[in-house]
PyMOL Python script that loads the backbone (N, CA, C, O; Angstrom):
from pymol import cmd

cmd.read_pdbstr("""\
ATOM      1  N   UNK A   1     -22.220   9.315  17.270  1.00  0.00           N
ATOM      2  CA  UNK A   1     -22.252   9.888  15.929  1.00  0.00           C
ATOM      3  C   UNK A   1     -20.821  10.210  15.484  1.00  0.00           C
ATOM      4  O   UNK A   1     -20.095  10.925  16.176  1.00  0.00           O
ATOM      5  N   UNK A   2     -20.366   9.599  14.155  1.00  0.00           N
ATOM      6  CA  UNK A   2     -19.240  10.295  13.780  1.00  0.00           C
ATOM      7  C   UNK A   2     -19.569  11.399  12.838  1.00  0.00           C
ATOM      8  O   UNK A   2     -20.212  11.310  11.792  1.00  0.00           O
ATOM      9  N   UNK A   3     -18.996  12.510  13.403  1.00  0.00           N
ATOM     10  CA  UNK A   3     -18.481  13.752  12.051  1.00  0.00           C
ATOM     11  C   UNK A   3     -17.534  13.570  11.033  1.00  0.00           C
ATOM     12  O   UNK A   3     -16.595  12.774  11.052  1.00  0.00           O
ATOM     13  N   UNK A   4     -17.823  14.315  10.190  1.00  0.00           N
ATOM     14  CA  UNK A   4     -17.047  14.243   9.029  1.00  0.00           C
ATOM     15  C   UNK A   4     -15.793  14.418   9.006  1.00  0.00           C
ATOM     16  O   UNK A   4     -14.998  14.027   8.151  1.00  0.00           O
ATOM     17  N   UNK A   5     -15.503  15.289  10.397  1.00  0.00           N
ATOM     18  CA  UNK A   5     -13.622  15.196  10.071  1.00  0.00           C
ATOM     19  C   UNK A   5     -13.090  14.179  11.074  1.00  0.00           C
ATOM     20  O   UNK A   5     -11.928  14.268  11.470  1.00  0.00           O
ATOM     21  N   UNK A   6     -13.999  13.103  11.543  1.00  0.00           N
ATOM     22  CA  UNK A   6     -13.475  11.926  11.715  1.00  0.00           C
ATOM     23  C   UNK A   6     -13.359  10.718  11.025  1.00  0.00           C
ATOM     24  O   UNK A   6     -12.407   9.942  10.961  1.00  0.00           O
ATOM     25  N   UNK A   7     -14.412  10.676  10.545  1.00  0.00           N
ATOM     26  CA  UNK A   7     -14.183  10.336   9.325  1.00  0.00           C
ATOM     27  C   UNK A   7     -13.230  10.032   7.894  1.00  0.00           C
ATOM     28  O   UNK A   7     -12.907   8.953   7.398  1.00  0.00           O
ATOM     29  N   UNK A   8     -12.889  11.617   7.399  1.00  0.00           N
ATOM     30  CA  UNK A   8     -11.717  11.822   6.946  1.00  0.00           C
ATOM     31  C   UNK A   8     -10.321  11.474   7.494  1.00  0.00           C
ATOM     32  O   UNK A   8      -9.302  11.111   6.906  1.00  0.00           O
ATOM     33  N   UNK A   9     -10.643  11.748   9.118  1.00  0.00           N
ATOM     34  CA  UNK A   9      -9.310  11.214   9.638  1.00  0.00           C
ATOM     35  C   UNK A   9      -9.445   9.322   9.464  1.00  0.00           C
ATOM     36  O   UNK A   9      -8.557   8.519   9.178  1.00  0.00           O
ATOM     37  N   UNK A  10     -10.517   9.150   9.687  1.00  0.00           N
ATOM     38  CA  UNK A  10     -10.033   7.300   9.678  1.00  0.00           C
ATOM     39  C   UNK A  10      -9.866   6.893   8.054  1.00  0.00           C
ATOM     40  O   UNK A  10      -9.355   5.838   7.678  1.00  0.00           O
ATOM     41  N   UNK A  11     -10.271   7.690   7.378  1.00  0.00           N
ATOM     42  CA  UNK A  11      -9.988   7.442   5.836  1.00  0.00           C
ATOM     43  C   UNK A  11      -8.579   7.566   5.431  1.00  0.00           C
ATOM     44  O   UNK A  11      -8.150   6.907   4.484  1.00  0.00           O
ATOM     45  N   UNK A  12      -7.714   8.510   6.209  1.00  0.00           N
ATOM     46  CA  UNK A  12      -6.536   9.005   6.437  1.00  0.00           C
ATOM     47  C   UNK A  12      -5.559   8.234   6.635  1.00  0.00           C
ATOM     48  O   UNK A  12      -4.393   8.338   6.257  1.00  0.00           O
ATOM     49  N   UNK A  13      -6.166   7.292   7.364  1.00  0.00           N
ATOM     50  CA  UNK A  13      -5.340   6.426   8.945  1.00  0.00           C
ATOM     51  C   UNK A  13      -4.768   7.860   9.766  1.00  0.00           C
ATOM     52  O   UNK A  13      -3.603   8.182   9.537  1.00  0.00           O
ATOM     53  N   UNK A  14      -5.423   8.541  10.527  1.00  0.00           N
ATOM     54  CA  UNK A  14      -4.864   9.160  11.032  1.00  0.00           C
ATOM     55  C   UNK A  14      -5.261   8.940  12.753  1.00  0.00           C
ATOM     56  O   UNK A  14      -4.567   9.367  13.676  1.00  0.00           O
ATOM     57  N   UNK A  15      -6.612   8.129  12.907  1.00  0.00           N
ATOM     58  CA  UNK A  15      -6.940   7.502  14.124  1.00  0.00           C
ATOM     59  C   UNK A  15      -6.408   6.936  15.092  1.00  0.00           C
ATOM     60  O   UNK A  15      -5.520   6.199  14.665  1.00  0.00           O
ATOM     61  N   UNK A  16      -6.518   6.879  16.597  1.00  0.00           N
ATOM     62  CA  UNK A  16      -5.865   6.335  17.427  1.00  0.00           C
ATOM     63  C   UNK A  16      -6.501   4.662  17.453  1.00  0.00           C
ATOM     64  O   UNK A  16      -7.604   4.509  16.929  1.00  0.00           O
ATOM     65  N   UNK A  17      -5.977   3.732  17.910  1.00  0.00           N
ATOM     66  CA  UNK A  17      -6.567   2.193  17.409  1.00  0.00           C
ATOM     67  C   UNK A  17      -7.918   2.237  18.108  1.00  0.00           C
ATOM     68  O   UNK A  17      -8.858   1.721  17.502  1.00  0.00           O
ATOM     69  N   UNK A  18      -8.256   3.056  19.895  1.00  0.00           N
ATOM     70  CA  UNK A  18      -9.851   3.204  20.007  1.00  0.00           C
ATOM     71  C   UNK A  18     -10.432   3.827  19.330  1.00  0.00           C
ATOM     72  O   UNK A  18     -11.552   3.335  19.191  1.00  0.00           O
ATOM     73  N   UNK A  19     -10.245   5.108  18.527  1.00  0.00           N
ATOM     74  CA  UNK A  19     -11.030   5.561  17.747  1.00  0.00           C
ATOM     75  C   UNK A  19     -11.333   4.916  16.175  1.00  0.00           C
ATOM     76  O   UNK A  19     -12.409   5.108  15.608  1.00  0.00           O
ATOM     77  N   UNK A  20     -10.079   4.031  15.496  1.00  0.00           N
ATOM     78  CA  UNK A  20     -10.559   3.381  14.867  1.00  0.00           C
ATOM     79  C   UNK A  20     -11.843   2.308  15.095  1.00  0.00           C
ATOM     80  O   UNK A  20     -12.798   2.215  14.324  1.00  0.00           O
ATOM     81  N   UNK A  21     -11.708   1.755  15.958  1.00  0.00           N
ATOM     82  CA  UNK A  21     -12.673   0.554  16.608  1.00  0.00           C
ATOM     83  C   UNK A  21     -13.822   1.060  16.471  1.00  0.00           C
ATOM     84  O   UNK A  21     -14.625   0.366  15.848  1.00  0.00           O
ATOM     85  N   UNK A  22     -14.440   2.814  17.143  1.00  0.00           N
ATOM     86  CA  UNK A  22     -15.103   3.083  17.332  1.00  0.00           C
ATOM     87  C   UNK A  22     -15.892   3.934  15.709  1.00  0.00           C
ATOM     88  O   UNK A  22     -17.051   4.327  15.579  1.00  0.00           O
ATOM     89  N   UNK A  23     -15.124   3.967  15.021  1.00  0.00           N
ATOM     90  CA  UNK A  23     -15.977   4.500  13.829  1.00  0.00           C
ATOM     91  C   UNK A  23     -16.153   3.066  12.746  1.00  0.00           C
ATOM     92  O   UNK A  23     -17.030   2.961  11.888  1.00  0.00           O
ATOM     93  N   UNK A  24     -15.120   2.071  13.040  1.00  0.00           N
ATOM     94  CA  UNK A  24     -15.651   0.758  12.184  1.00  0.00           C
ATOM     95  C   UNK A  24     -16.833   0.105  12.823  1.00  0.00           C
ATOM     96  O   UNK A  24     -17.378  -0.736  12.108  1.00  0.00           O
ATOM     97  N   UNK A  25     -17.372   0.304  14.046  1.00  0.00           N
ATOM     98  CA  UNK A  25     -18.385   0.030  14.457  1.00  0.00           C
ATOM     99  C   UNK A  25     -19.641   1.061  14.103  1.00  0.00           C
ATOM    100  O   UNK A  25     -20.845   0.809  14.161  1.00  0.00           O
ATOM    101  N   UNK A  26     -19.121   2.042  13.799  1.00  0.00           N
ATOM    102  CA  UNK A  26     -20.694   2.617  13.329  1.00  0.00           C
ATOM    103  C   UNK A  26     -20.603   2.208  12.121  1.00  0.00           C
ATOM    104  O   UNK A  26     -21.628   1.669  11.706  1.00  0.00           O
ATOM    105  N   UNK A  27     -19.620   2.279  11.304  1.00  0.00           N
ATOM    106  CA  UNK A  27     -19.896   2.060  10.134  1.00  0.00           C
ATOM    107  C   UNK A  27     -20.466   0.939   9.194  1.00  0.00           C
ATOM    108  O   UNK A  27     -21.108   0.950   8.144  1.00  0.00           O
ATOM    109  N   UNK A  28     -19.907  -0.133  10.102  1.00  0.00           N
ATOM    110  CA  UNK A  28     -21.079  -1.853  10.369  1.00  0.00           C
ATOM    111  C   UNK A  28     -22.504  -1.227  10.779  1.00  0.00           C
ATOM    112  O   UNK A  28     -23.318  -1.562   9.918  1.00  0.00           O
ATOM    113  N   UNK A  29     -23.034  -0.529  11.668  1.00  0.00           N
ATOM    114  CA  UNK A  29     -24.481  -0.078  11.834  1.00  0.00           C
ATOM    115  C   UNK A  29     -24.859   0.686  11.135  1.00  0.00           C
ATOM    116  O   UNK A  29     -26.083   0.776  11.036  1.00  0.00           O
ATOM    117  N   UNK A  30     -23.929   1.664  10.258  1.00  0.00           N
ATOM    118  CA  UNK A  30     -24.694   3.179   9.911  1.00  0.00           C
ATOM    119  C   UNK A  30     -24.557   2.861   8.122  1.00  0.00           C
ATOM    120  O   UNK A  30     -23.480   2.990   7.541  1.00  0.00           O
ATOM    121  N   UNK A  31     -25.628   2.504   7.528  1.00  0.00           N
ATOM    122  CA  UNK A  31     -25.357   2.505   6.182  1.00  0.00           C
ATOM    123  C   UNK A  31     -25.280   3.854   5.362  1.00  0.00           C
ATOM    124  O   UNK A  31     -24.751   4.005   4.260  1.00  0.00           O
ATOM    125  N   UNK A  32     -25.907   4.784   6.122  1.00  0.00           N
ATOM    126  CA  UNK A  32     -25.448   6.261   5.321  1.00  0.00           C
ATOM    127  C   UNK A  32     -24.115   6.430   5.440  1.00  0.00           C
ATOM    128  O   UNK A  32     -23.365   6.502   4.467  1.00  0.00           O
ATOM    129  N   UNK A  33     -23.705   6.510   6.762  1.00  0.00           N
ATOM    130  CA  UNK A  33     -21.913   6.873   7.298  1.00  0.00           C
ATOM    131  C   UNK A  33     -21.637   5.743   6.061  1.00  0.00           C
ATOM    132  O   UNK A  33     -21.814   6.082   4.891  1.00  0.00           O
ATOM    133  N   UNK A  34     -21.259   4.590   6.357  1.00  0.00           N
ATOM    134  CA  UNK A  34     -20.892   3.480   5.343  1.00  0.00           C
ATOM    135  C   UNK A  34     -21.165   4.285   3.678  1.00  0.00           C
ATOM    136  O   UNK A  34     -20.294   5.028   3.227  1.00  0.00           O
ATOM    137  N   UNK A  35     -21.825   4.145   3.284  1.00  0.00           N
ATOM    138  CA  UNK A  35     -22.421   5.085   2.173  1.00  0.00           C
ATOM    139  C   UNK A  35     -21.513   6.706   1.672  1.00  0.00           C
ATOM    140  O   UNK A  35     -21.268   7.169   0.558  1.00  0.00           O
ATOM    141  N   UNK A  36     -21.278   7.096   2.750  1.00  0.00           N
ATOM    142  CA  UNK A  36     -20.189   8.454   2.569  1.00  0.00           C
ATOM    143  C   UNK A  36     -18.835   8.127   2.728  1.00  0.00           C
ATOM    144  O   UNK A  36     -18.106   8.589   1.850  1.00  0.00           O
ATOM    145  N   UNK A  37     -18.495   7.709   3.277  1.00  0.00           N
ATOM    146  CA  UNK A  37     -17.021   6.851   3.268  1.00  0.00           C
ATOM    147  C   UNK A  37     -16.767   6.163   2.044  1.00  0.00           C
ATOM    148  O   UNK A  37     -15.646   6.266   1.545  1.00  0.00           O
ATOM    149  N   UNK A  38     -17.915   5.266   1.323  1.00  0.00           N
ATOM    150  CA  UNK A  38     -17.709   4.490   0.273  1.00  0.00           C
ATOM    151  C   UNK A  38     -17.214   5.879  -0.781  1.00  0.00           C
ATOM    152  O   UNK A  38     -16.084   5.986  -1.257  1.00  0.00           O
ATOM    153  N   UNK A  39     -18.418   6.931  -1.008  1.00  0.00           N
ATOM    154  CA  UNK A  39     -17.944   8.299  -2.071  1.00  0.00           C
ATOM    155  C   UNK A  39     -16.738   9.136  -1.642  1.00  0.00           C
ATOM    156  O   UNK A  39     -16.633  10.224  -2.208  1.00  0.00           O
ATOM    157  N   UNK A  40     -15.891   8.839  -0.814  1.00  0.00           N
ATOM    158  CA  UNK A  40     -14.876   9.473  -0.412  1.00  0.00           C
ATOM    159  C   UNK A  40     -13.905   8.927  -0.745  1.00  0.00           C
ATOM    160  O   UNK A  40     -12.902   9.545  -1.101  1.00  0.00           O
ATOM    161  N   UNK A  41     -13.971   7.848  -0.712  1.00  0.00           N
ATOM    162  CA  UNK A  41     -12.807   6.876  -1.303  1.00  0.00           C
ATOM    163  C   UNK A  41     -13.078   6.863  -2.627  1.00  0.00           C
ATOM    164  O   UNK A  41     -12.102   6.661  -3.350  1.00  0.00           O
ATOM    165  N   UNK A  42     -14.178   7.028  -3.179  1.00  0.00           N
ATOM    166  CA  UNK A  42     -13.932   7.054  -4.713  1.00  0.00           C
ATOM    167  C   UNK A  42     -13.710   8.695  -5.419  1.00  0.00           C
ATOM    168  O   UNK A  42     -13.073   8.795  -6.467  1.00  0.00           O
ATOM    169  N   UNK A  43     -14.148   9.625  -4.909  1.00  0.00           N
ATOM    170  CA  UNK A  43     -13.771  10.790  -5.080  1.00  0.00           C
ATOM    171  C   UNK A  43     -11.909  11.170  -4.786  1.00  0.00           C
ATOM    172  O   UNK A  43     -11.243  12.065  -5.306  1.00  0.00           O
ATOM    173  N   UNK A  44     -11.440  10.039  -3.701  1.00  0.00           N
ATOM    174  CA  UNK A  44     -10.163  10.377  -3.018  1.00  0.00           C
ATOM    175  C   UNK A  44      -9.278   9.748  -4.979  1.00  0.00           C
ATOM    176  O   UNK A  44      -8.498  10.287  -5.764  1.00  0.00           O
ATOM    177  N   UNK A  45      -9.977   8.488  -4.948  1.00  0.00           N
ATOM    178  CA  UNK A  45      -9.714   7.453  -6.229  1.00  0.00           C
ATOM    179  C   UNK A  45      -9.543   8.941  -7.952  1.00  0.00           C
ATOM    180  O   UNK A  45      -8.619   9.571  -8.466  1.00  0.00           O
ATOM    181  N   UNK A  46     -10.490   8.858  -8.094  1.00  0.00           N
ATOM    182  CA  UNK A  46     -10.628   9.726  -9.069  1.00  0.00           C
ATOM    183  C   UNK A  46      -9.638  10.878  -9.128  1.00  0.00           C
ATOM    184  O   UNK A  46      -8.823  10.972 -10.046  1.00  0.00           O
ATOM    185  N   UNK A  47      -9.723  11.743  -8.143  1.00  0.00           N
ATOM    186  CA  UNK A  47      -8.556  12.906  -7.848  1.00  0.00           C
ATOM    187  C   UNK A  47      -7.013  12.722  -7.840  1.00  0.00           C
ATOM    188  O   UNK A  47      -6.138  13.468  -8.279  1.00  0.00           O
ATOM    189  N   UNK A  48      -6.912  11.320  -7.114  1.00  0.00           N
ATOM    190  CA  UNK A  48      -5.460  10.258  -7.645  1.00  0.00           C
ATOM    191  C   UNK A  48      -4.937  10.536  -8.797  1.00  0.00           C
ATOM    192  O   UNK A  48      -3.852  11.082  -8.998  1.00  0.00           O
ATOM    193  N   UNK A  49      -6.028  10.005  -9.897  1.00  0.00           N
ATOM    194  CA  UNK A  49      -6.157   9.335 -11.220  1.00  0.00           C
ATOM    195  C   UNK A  49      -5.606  10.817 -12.245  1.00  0.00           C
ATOM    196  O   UNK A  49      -4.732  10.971 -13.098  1.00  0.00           O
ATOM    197  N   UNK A  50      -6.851  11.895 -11.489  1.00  0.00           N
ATOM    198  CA  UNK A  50      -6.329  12.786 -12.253  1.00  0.00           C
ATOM    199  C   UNK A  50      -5.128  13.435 -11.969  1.00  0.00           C
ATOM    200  O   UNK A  50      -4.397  13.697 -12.924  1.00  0.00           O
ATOM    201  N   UNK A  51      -4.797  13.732 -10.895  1.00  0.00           N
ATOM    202  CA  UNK A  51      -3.762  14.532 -10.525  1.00  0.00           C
ATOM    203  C   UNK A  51      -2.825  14.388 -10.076  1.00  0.00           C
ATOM    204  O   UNK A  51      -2.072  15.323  -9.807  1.00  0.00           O
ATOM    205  N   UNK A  52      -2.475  12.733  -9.767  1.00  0.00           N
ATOM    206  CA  UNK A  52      -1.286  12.045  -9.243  1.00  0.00           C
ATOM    207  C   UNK A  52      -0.124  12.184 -10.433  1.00  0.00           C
ATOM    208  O   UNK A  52       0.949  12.543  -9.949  1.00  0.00           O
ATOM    209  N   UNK A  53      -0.094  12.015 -11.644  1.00  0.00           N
ATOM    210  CA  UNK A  53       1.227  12.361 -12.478  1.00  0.00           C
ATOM    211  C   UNK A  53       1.564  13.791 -12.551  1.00  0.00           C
ATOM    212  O   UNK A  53       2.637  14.048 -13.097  1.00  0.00           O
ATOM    213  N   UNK A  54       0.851  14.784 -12.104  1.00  0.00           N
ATOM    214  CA  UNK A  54       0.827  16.075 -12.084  1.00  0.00           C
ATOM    215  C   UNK A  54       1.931  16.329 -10.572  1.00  0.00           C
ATOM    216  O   UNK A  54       3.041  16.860 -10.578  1.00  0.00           O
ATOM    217  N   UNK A  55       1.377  15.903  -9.681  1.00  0.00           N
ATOM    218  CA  UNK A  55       2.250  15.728  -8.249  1.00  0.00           C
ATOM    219  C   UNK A  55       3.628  15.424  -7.953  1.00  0.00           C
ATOM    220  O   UNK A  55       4.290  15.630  -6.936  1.00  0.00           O
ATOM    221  N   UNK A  56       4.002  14.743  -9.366  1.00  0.00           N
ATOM    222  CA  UNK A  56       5.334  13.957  -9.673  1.00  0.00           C
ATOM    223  C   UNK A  56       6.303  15.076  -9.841  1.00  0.00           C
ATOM    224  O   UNK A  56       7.462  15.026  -9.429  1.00  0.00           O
ATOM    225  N   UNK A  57       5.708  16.215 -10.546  1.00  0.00           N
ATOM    226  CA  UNK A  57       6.337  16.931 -11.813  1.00  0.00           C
ATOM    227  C   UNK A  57       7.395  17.865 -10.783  1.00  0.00           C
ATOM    228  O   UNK A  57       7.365  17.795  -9.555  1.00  0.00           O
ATOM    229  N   UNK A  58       8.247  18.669 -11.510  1.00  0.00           N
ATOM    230  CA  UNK A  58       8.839  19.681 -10.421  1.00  0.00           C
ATOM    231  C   UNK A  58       8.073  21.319 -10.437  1.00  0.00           C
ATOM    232  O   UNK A  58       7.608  21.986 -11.361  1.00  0.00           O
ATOM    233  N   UNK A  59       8.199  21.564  -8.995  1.00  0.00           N
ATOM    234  CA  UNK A  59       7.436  22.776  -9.240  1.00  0.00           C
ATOM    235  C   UNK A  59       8.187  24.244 -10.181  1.00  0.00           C
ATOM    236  O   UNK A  59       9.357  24.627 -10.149  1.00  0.00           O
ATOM    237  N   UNK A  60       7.299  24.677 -10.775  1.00  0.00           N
ATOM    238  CA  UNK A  60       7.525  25.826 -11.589  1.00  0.00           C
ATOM    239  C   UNK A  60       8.544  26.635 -10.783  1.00  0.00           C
ATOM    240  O   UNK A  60       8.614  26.413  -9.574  1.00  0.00           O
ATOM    241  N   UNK A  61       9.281  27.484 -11.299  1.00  0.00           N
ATOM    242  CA  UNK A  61      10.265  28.250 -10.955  1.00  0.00           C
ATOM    243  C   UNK A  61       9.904  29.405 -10.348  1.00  0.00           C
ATOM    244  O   UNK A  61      10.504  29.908  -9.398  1.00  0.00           O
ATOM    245  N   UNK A  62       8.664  29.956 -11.025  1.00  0.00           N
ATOM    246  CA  UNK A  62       8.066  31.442 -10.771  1.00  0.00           C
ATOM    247  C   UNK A  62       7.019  30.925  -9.476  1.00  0.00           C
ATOM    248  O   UNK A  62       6.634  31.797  -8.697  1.00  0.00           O
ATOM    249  N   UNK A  63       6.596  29.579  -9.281  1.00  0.00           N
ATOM    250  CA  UNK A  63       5.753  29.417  -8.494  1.00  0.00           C
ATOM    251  C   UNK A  63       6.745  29.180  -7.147  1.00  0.00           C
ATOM    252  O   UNK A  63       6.053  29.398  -6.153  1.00  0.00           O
ATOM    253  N   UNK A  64       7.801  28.896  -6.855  1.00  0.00           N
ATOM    254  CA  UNK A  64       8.844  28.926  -6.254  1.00  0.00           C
ATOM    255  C   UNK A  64       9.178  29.772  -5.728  1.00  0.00           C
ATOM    256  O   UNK A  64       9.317  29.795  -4.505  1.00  0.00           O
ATOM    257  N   UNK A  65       9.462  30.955  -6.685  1.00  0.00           N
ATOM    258  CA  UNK A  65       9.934  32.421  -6.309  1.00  0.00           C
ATOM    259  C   UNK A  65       8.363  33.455  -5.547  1.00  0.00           C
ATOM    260  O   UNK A  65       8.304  34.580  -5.050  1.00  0.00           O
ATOM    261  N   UNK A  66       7.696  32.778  -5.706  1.00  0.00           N
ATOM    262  CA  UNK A  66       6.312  33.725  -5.051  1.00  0.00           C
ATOM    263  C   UNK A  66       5.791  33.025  -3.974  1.00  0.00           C
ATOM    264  O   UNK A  66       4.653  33.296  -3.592  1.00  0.00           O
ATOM    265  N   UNK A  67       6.645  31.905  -3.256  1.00  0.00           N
ATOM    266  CA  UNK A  67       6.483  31.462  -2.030  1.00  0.00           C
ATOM    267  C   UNK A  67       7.345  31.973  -1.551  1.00  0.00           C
ATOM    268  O   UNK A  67       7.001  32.266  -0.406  1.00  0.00           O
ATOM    269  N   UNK A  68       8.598  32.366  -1.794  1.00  0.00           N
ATOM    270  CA  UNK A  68       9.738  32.749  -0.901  1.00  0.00           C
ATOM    271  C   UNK A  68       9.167  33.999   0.004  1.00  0.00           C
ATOM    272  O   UNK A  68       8.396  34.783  -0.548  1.00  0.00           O
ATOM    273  N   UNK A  69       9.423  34.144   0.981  1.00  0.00           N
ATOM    274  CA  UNK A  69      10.112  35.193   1.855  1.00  0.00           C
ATOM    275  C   UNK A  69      10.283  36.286   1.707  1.00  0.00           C
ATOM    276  O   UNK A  69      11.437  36.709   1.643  1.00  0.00           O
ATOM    277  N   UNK A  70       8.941  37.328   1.577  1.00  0.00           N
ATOM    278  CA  UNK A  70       9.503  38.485   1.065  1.00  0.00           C
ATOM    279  C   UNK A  70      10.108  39.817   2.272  1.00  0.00           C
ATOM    280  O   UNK A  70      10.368  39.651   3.464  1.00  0.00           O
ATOM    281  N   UNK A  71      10.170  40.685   1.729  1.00  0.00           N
ATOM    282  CA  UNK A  71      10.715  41.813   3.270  1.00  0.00           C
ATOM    283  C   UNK A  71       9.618  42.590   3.467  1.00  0.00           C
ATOM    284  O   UNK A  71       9.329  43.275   2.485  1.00  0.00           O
ATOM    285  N   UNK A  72       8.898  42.709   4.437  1.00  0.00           N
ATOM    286  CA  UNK A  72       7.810  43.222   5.199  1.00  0.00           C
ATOM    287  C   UNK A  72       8.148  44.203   5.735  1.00  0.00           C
ATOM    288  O   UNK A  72       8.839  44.058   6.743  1.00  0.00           O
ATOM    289  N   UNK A  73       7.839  45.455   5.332  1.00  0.00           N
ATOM    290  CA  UNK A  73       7.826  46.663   6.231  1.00  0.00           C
ATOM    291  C   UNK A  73       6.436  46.800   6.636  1.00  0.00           C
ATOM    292  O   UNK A  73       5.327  46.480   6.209  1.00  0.00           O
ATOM    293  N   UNK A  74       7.065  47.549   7.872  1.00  0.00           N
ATOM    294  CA  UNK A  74       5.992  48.412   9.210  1.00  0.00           C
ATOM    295  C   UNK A  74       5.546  49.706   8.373  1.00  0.00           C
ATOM    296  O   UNK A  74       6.344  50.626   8.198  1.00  0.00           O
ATOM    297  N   UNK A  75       4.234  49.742   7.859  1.00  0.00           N
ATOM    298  CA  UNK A  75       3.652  50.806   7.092  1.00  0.00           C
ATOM    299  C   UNK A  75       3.957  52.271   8.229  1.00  0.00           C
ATOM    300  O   UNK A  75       4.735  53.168   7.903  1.00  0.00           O
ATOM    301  N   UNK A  76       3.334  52.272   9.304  1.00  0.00           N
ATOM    302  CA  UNK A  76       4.107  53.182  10.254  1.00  0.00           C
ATOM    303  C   UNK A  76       4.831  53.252  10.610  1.00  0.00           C
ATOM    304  O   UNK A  76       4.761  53.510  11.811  1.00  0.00           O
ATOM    305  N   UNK A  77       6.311  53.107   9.994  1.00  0.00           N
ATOM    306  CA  UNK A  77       7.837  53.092  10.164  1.00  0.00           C
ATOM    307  C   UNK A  77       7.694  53.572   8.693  1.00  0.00           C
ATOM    308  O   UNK A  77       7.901  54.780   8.805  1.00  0.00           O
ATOM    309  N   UNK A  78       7.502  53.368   7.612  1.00  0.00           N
ATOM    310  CA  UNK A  78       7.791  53.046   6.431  1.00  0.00           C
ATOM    311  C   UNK A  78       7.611  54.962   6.461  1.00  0.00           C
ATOM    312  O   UNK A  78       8.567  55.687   6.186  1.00  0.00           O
ATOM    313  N   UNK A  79       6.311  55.477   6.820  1.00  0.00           N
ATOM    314  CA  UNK A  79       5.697  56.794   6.716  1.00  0.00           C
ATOM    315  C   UNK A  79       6.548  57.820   7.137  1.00  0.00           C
ATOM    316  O   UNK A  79       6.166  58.990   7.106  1.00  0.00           O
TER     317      UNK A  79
END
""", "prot")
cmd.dss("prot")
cmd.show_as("cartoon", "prot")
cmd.util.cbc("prot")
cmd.orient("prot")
C-alpha cells in the first residue's frame, strides 16, 4: 500500500529509484492510487497557474521585518 506522503514524495521526485519502481507499480495496478495522483497533479497545476507570478514578486518589507530575529527575554529574569 502506498500512503499519501509517498505519494507526494514521488510526485515531488523526491524518491529513491526502488521506491520509485515500487509506487509506479502500484500505480499500473491501483486505479484509485492512479486516480489521486492524477488530482494532485492537477490541483499541483492549478495552484501554479494561480500563484506562480505571485512567487516571482519581491517580498514585502514589513513582511521581512516580522521574520527577523527578535530579542527574547527570560520572563523569570525579566521579573
Amino acid at each position: 500500500m502506498i500512503d499519501d506522503e509517498t505519494l507526494y514524495a514521488y510526485l515531488d521526485g523526491e524518491l529513491s529509484p526502488a521506491e520509485t519502481v515500487r509506487v509506479e507499480d502500484a500505480l499500473a495496478s491501483d486505479p484509485s492510487l492512479a486516480g489521486k495522483l492524477a488530482q494532485q497533479r492537477a490541483l499541483r497545476e492549478r495552484l501554479g497557474r494561480a500563484f506562480g507570478p505571485i512567487a516571482g514578486e519581491p517580498v514585502p518589507v514589513a513582511l521581512v521585518a516580522a521574520a527577523q530575529p527578535t530579542r527574547i527575554i527570560a520572563l523569570a529574569e525579566a521579573r
